[in-house]
Each structure stands twice: as C-alpha cells, then as structure tokens.
C-alpha positions in Angstrom: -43.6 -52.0 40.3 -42.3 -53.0 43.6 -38.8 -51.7 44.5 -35.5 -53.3 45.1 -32.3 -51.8 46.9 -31.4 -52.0 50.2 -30.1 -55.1 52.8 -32.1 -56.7 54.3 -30.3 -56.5 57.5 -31.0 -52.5 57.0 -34.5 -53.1 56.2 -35.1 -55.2 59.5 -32.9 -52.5 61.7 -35.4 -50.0 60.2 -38.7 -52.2 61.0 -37.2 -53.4 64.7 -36.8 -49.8 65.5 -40.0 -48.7 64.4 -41.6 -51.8 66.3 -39.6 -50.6 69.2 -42.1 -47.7 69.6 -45.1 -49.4 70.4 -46.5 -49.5 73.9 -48.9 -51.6 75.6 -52.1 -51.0 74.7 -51.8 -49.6 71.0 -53.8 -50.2 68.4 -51.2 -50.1 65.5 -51.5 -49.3 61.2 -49.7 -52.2 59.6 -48.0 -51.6 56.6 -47.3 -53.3 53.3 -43.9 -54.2 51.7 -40.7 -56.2 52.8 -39.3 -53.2 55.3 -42.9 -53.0 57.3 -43.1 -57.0 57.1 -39.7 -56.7 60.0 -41.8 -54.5 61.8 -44.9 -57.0 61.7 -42.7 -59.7 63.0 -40.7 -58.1 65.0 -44.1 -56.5 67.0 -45.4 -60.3 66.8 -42.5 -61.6 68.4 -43.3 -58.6 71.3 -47.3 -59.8 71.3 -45.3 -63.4 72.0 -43.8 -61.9 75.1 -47.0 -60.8 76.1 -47.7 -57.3 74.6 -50.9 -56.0 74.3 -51.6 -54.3 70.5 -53.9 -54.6 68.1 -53.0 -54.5 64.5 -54.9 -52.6 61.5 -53.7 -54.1 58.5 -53.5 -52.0 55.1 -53.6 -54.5 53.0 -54.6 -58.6 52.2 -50.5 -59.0 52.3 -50.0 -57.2 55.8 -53.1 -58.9 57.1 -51.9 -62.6 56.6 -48.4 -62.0 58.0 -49.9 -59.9 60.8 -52.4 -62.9 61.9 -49.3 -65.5 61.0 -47.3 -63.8 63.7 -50.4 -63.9 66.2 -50.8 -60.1 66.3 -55.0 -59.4 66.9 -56.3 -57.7 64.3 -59.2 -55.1 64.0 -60.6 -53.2 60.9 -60.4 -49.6 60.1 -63.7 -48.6 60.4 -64.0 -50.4 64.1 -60.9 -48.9 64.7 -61.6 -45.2 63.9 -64.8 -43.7 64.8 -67.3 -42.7 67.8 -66.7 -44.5 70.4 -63.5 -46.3 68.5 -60.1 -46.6 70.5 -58.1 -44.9 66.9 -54.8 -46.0 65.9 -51.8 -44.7 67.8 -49.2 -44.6 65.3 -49.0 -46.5 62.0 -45.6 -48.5 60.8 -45.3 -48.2 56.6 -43.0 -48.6 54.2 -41.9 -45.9 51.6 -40.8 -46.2 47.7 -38.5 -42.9 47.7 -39.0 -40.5 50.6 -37.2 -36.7 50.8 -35.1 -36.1 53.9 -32.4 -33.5 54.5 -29.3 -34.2 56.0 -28.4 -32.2 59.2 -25.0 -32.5 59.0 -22.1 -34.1 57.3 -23.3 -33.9 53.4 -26.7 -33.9 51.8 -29.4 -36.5 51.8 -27.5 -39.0 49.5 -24.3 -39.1 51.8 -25.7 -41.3 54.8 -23.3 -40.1 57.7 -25.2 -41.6 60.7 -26.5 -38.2 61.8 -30.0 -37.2 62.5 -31.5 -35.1 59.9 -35.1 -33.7 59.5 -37.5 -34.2 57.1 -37.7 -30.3 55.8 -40.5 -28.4 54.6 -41.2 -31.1 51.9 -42.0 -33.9 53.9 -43.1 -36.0 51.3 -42.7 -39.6 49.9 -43.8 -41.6 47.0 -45.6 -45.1 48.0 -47.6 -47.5 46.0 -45.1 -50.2 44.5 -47.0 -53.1 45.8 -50.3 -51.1 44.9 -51.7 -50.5 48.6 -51.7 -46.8 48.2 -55.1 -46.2 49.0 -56.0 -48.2 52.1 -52.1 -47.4 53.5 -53.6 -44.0 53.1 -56.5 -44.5 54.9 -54.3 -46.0 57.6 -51.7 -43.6 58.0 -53.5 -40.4 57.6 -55.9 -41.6 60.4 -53.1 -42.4 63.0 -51.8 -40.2 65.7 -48.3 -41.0 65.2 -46.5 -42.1 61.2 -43.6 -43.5 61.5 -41.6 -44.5 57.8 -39.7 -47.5 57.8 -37.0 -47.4 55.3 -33.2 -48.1 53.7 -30.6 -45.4 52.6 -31.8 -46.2 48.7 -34.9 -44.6 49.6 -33.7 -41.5 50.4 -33.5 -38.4 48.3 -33.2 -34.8 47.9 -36.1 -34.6 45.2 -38.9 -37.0 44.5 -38.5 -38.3 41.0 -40.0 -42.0 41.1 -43.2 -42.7 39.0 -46.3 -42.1 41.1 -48.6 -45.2 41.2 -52.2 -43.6 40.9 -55.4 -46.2 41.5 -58.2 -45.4 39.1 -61.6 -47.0 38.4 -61.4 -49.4 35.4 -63.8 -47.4 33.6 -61.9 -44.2 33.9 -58.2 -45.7 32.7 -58.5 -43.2 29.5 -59.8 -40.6 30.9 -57.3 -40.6 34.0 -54.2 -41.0 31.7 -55.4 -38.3 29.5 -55.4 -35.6 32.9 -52.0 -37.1 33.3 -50.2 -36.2 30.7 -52.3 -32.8 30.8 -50.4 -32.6 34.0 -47.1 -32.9 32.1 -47.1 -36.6 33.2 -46.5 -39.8 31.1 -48.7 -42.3 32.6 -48.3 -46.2 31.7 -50.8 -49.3 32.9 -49.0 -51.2 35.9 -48.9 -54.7 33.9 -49.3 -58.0 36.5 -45.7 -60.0 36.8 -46.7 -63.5 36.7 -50.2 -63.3 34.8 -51.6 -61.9 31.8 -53.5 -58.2 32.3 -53.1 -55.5 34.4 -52.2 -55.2 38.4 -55.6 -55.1 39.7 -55.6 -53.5 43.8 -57.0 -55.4 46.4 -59.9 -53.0 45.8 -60.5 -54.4 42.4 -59.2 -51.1 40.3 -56.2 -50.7 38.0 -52.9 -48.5 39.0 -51.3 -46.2 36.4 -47.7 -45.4 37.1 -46.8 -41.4 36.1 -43.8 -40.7 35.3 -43.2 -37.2 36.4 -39.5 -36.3 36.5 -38.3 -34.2 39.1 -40.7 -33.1 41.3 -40.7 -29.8 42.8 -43.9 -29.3 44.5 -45.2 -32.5 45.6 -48.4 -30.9 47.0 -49.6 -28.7 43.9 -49.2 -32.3 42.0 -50.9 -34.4 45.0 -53.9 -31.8 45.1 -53.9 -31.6 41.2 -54.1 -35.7 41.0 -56.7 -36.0 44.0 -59.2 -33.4 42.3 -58.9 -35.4 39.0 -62.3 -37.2 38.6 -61.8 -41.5 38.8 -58.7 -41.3 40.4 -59.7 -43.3 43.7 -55.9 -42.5 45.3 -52.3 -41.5 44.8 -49.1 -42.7 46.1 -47.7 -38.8 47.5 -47.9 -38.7 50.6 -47.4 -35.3 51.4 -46.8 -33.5 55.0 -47.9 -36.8 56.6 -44.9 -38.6 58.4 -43.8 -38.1 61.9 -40.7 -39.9 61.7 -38.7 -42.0 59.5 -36.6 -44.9 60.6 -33.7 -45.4 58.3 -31.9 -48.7 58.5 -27.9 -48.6 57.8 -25.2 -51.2 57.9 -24.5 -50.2 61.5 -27.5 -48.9 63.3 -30.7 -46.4 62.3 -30.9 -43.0 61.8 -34.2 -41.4 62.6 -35.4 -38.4 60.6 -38.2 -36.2 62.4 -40.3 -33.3 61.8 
C-alpha cells in the first residue's frame, strides 16, 4: 500500500534538504520509501566528497541503496547501546503527516511559510511495510527529521494505519480492530500471490479508521493489543519536517 502523489523534483528538494543537515561524524537512521531514497543519495554523493557518516538502515530496501551509494553502514544494536556512538538524527519518509500552517491558510494551502507541527505531531507511516524497524530507528535518534511532499500534509490523519502482526495472531488482531471502531483488511502482495509479508517475516493489516482525532489514545490502544508487533502512528516523535514544493522547502518544527 505504498503511496503515490507528489513530484519528484519535490520529493528530492525534501530529501537534499534533509541530507543537508548531516555533519561530519554522524551516525545517521536511513529511511525507506522514494522521498528518503533522495536523501540516501544525496548523503552518498556527500560521503563521495569525503564526508564521514555512518548509515543505519531501516530496512532491506534502504540498506542496498545506502551500500550502492557507498554510505558505511552499521546495525542498530551496534549503533545504540553501552558504549555505542547512537544515531544523531534519522532521515524517513512519511505516508500522511499533520502540520499547521503559520500563516497564509491552513495546512492544505502550501504558501511557502514556515508552520509548526502543533500539539498533534503525528504521522501515519508503513506503506512499504517498514513500520517497525523505521520505529526502532527513529524513536532511538537524537534528532527526526520527516522528509516529505505537499500531498502528505493534512489537518487530520485519516489514512489507513498499516499494523504488523504475528501470522498466528491475524484473527485475533483484526477482531481488537474493529473493537477499536476500525475496519482492518490483509495488505495483499502486488506482483505475487498471498499476503505482504515484512522483512521480519509477519503480515501487515491496514485499518481503516476514518478521521482521527486522538492519534495517541488510538497508538497506545493498538500497541497494548496482544500480537501486534508495531504500528505505523508515529506520535509526538518528529523534530522537523522537510516539505519539498515546486520552488524550494518549507520546514515545519516543533
């Protein structure tokens, strides 16, 4: 359930500027989808100049375009720890993400102002089904900065949420869902027959919500439901987001 909308040229302003806040020495989260693959080559092109970063990749995606570009890569769990260096900041991608316009019309009418992210501060992710281990990433990061387009943006989260779940526990998760006032549907592979199976060998269940008012009461209400292994709200998390435009970025902060 990847999604679509957006330039490209916007999506790559929107990676290049995130990429542009990087310093010597980082250890970086790399994220998954087309906006965070700009980033990827945009911070490979810098590690080509002679930039010293090291790359955690979020998923088996992020982690072959990371090592095409020649970025050096280290795993989570050497990157975050005793004695670990942690991760700086982390570059990701987002599905829909909330922002509030500071000026000049709300978060649909993109003026080219700043803006902040609110007191919601929350985005949906999961469309290529790296939810969990872009969580991992981005939770445990100093710094996470959103890489996104304008088609992104909204007032009020209303995009399925992708939720991974053991195999065994498909039934029971889907029945909690629509307990939740959700109606959840199997995430069904493109190009092969079955199920989207995650790089961590589980099934995703997309959840249909509607509007959603209070992304955290539904994030702690899905992460406390036994065999979900992750969700794709990411609530009160991001530290900026990039927005790519036609004409420039716009970046959105706390």
């Amino acid at each position: 359930m990847k999604t679509s909308g957006g330039s490209n040229a916007a999506k790559r302003r929107a990676g290049e500027s995130a990429a542009a806040a990087v310093d010597d020495g980082d250890v970086v989260g790399l994220g998954t989808g087309s906006t965070a693959a700009h980033a990827i080559r945009r911070l490979g092109e810098r590690v080509d100049a002679g930039l010293d970063v090291r790359g955690v990749p979020t998923s088996f995606a992020s982690r072959e375009l990371a090592a095409d570009q020649g970025i050096p890569l280290v795993d989570l769990d050497r990157a975050v720890g005793p004695d670990a260096p942690g991760i700086d900041l982390a570059i990701d991608g987002a599905d829909q993400v909330v922002t509030v316009a500071e000026s000049g019309g709300g978060a649909g009418e993109h003026t080219g102002g700043t803006g902040s992210l609110g007191p919601a501060n929350a985005l949906v992710k999961g469309g290529g089904a790296a939810h969990a281990r872009e969580k991992l990433v981005d939770t445990a990061a100093d710094r996470f900065l959103v890489v996104a387009d304008p088609s992104k943006e909204t007032a009020v989260l209303d995009r399925p949420v992708p939720v991974e779940v053991l195999p065994a526990a498909r039934s029971v998760v889907a029945e909690a869902v629509r307990s939740a006032g959700g109606d959840p549907e199997l995430r069904a592979a493109e190009r092969k027959d079955g199920p989207v199976v995650t790089d961590n060998g589980n099934l995703v269940i997309d959840c249909t919500f509607g509007g959603i008012a209070d992304p955290s009461a539904l994030s702690a209400t899905l992460s406390g439901t036994p065999g979900v292994v992750e969700h794709g709200l990411f609530v009160d998390l991001a530290d900026e987001i990039h927005v790519g435009t036609e004409t420039g970025v716009r970046v959105v902060t706390r």
